[in-house]
Backbone as ProteinMPNN parsed JSONL, in Angstrom:
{"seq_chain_A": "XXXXXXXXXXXXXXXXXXXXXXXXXXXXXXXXXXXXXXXXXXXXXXXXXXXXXXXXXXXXXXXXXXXXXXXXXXXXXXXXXXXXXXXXXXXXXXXXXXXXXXXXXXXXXX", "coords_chain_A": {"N_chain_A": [[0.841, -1.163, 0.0], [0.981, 2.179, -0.795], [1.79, 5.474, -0.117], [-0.189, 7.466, -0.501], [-2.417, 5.96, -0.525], [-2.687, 5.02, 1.827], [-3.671, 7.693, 3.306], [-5.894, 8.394, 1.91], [-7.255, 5.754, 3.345], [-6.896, 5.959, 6.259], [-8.392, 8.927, 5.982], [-11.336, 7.964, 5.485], [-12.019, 6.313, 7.557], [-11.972, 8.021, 9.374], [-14.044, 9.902, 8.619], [-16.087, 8.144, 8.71], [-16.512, 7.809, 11.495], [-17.636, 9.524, 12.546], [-19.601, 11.189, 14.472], [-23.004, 12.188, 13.951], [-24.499, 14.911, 13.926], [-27.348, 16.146, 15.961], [-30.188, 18.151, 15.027], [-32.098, 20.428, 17.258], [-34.942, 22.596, 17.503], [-36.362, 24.647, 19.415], [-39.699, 26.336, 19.819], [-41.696, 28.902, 21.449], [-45.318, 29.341, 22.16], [-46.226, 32.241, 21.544], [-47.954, 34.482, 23.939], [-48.998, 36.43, 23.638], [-49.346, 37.004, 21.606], [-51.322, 35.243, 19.774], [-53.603, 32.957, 19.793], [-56.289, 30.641, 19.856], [-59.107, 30.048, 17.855], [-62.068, 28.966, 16.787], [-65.012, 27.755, 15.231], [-68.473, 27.11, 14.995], [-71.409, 25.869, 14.762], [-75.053, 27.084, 14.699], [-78.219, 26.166, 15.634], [-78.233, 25.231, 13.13], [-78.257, 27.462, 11.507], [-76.198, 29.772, 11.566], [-73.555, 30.541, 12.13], [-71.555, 30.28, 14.854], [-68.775, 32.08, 16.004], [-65.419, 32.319, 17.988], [-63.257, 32.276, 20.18], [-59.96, 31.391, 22.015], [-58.115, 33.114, 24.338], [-56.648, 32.562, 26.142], [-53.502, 30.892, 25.495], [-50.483, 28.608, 25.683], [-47.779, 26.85, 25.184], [-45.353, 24.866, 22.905], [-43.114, 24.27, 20.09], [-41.368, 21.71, 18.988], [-39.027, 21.279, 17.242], [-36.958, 18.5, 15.279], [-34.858, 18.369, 13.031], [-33.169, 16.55, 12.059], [-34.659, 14.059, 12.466], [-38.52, 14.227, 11.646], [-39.864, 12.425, 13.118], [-39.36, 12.859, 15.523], [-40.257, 15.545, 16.074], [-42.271, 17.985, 17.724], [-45.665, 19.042, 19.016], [-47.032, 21.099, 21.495], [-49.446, 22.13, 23.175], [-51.434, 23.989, 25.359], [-54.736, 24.793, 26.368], [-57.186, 27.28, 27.478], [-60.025, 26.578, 29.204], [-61.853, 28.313, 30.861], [-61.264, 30.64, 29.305], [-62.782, 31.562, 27.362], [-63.939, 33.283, 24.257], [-66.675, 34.644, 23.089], [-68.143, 37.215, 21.784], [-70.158, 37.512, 23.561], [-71.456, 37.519, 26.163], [-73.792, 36.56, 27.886], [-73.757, 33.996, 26.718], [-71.09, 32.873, 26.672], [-70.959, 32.977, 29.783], [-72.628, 30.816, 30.14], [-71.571, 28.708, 28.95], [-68.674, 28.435, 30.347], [-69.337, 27.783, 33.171], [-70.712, 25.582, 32.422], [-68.369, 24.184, 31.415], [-67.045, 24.067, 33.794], [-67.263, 21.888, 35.542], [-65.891, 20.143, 33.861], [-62.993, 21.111, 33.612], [-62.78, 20.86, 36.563], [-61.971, 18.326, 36.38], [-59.897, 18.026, 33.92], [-57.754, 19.965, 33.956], [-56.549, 21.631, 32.008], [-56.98, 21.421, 28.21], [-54.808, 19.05, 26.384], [-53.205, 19.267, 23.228], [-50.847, 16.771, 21.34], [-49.392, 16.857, 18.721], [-48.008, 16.532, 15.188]], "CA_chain_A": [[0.0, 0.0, 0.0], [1.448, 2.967, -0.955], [0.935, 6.523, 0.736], [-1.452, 7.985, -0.85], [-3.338, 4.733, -0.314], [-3.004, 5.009, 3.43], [-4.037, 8.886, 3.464], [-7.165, 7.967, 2.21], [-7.828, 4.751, 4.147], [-7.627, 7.245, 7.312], [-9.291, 10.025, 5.719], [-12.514, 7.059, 5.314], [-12.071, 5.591, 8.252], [-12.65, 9.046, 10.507], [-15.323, 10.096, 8.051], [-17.243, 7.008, 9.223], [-16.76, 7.537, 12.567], [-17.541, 11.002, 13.106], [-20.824, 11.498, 14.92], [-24.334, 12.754, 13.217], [-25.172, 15.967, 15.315], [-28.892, 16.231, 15.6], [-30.631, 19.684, 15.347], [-33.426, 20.286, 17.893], [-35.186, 23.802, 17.582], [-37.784, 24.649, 20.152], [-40.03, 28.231, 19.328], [-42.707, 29.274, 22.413], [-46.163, 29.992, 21.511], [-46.09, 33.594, 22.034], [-49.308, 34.114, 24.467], [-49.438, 38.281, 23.549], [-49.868, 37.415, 19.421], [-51.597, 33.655, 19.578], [-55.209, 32.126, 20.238], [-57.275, 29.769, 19.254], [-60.312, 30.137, 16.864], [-63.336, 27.933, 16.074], [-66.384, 28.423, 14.352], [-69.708, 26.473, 15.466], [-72.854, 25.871, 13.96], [-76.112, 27.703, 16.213], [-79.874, 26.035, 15.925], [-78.2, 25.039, 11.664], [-78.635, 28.969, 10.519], [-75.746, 31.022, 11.784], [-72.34, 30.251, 12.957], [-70.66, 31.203, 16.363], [-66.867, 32.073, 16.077], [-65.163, 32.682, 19.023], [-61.971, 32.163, 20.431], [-59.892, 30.799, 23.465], [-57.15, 34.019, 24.381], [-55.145, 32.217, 26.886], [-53.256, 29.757, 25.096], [-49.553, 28.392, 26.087], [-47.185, 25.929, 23.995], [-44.283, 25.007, 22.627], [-43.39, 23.652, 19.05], [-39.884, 21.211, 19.538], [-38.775, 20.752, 15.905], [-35.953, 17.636, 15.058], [-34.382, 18.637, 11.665], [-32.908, 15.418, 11.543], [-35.581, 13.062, 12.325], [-39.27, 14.961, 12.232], [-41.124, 11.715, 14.051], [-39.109, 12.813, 17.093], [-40.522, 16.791, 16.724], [-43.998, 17.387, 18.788], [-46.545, 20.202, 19.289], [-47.406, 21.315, 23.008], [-50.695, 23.434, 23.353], [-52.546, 24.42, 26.803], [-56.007, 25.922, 25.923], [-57.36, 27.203, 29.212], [-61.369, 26.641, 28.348], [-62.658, 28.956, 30.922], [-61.288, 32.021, 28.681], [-63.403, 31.35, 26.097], [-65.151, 34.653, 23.975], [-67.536, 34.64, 21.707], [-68.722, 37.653, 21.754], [-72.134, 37.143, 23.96], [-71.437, 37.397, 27.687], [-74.55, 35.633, 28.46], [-73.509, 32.402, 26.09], [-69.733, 32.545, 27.361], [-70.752, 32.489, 31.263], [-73.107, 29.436, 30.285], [-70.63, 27.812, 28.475], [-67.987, 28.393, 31.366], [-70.367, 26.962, 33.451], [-70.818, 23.859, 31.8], [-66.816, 23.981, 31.291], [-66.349, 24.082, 34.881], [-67.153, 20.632, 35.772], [-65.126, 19.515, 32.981], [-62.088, 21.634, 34.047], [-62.177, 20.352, 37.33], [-61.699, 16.958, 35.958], [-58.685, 18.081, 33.343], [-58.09, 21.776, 33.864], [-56.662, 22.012, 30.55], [-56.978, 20.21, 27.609], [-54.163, 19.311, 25.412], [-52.932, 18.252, 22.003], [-49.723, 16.874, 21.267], [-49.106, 16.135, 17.042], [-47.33, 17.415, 14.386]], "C_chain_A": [[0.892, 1.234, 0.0], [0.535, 4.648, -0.017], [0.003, 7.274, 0.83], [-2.871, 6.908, -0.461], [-3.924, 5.075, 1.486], [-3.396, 6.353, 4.077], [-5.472, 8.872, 3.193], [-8.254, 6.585, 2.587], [-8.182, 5.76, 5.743], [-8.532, 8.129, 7.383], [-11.082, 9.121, 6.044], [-12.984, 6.793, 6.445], [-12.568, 6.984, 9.165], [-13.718, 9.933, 10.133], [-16.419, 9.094, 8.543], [-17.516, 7.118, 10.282], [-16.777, 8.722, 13.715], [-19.524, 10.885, 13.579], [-21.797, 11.995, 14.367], [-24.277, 14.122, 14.004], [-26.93, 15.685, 14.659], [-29.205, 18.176, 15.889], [-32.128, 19.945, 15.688], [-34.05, 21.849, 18.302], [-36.334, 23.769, 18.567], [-38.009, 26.583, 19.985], [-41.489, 27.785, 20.427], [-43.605, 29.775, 21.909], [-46.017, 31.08, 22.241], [-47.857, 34.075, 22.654], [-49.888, 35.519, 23.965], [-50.044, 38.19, 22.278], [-50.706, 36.126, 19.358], [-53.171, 33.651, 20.469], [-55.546, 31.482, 19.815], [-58.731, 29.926, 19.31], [-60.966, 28.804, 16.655], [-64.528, 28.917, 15.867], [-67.512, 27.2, 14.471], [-70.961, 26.453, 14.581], [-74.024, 25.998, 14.92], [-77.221, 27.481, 15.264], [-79.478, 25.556, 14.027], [-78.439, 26.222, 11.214], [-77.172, 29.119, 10.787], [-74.174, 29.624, 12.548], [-71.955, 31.283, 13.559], [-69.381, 30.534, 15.756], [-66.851, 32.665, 17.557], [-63.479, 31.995, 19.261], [-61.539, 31.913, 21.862], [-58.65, 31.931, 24.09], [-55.678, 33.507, 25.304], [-54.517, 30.586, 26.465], [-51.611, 29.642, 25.224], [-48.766, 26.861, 25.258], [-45.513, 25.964, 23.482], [-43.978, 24.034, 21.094], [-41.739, 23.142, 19.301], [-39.478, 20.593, 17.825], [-37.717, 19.922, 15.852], [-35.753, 17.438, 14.167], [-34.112, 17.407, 11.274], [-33.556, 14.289, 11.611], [-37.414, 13.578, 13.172], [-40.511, 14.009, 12.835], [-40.79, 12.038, 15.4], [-39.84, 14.51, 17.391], [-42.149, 16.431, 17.637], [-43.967, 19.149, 19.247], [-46.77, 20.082, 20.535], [-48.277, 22.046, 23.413], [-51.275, 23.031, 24.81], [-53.437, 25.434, 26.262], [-56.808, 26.256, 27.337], [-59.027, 27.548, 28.798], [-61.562, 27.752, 29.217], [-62.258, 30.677, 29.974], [-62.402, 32.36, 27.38], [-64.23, 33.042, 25.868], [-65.712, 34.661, 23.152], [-68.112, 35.791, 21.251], [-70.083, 38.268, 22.262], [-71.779, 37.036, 25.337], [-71.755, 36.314, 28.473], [-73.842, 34.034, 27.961], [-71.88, 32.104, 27.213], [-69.966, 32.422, 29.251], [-71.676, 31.017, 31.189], [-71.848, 28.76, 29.926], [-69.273, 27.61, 29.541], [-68.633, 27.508, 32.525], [-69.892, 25.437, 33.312], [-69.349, 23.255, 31.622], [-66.325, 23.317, 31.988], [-66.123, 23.221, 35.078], [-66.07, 19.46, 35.147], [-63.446, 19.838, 33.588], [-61.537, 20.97, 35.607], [-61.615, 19.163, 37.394], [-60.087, 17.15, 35.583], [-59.272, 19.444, 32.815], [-57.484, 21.835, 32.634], [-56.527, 21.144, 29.731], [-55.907, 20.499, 26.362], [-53.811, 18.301, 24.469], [-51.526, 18.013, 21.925], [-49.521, 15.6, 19.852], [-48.665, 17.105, 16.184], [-47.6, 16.741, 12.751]], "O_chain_A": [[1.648, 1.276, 0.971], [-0.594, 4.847, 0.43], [-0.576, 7.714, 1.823], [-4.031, 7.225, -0.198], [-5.007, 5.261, 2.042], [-3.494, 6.348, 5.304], [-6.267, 9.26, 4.049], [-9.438, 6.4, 2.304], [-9.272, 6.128, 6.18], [-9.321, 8.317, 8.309], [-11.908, 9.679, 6.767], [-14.193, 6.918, 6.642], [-13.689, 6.877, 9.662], [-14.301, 10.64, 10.955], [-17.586, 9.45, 8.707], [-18.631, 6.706, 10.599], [-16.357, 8.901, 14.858], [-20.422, 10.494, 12.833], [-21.175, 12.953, 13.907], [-23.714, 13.912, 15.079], [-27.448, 15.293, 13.613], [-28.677, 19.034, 16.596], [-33.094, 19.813, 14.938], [-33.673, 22.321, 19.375], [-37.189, 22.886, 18.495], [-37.248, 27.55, 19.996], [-42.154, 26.755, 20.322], [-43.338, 30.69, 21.13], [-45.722, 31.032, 23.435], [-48.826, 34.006, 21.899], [-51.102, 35.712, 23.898], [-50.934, 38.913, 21.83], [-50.699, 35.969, 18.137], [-53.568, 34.238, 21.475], [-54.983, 31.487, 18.721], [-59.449, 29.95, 20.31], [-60.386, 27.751, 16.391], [-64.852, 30.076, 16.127], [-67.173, 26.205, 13.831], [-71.186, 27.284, 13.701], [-74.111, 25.211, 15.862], [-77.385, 28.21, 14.286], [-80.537, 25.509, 13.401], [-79.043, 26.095, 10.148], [-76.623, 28.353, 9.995], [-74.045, 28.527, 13.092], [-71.903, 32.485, 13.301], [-69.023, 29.438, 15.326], [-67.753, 33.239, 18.167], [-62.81, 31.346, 18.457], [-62.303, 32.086, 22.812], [-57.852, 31.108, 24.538], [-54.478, 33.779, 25.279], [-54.88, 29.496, 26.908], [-51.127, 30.705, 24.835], [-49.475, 25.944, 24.844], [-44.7, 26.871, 23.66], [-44.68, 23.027, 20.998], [-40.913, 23.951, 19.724], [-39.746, 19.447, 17.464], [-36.914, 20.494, 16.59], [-36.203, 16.36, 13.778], [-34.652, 16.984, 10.252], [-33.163, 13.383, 10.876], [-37.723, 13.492, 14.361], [-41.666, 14.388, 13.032], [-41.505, 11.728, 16.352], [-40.016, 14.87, 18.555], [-42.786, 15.436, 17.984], [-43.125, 19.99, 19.564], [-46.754, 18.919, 20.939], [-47.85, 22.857, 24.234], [-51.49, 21.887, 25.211], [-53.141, 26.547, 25.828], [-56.961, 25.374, 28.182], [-59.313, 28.578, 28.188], [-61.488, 28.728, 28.471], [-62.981, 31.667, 30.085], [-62.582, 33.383, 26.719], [-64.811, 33.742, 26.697], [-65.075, 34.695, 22.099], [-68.72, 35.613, 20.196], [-70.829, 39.099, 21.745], [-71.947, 35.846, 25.604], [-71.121, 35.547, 29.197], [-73.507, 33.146, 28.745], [-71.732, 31.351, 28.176], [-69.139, 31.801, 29.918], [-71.492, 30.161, 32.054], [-71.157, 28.27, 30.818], [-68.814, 26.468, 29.508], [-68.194, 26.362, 32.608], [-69.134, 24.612, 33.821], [-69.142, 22.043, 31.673], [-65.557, 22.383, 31.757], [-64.92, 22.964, 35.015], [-65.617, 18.42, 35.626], [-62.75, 18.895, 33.965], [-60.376, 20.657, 35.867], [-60.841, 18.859, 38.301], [-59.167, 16.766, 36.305], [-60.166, 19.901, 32.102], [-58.347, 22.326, 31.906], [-56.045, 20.065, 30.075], [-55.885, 21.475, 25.614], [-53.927, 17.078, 24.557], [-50.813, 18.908, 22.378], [-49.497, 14.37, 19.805], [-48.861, 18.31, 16.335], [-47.119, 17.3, 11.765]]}, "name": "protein", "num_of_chains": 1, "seq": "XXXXXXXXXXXXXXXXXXXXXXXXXXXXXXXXXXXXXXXXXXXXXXXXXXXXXXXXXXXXXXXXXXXXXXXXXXXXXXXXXXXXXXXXXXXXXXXXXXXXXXXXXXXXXX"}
């Protein structure tokens, strides 16, 4: 084996056995600019929109393998607004019971 030979048998050999890095970004839902929206269907005429204002999260991205990233949302039901006072303290209400069960409810998919 000549030297050139054995310059790139090394060169190969610590190319192989150099580590991956992984790259793991995490970005905070920002609670000041962010909510969550739905839109309802009332009696089949009219849709209710409304929205949930206090919402908390985190998005964990894994450049190099994206089955390992993952979504993190907290929706906190009693904020809920629709617009309607009366509807939003029923619907809080009816929340409550739920809330005390699992005070918030969350998703976690990407």
């Amino acid at each position: 084996m000549n030297e050139i030979d054995e310059i790139i048998k090394e060169a190969t050999m610590a190319n192989t056995a150099t580590p991956v890095q992984t790259s793991t970004t995490t970005w905070k839902i920002d609670p000041a600019h962010s909510m969550a929206e739905f839109k309802v269907k009332h009696l089949m005429i009219a849709d209710v929109k409304g929205q949930f204002p206090k919402v908390s999260g985190a998005l964990c991205l894994d450049e190099s393998d994206l089955a390992n990233s993952r979504v993190e949302a907290t929706i906190e039901a009693a904020s809920i607004h629709t617009r309607e006072e009366q509807r939003d303290a029923h619907t809080r209400l009816s929340a409550c019971s739920i809330d005390n069960k699992v005070p918030n409810k969350e998703e976690q998919n990407l």
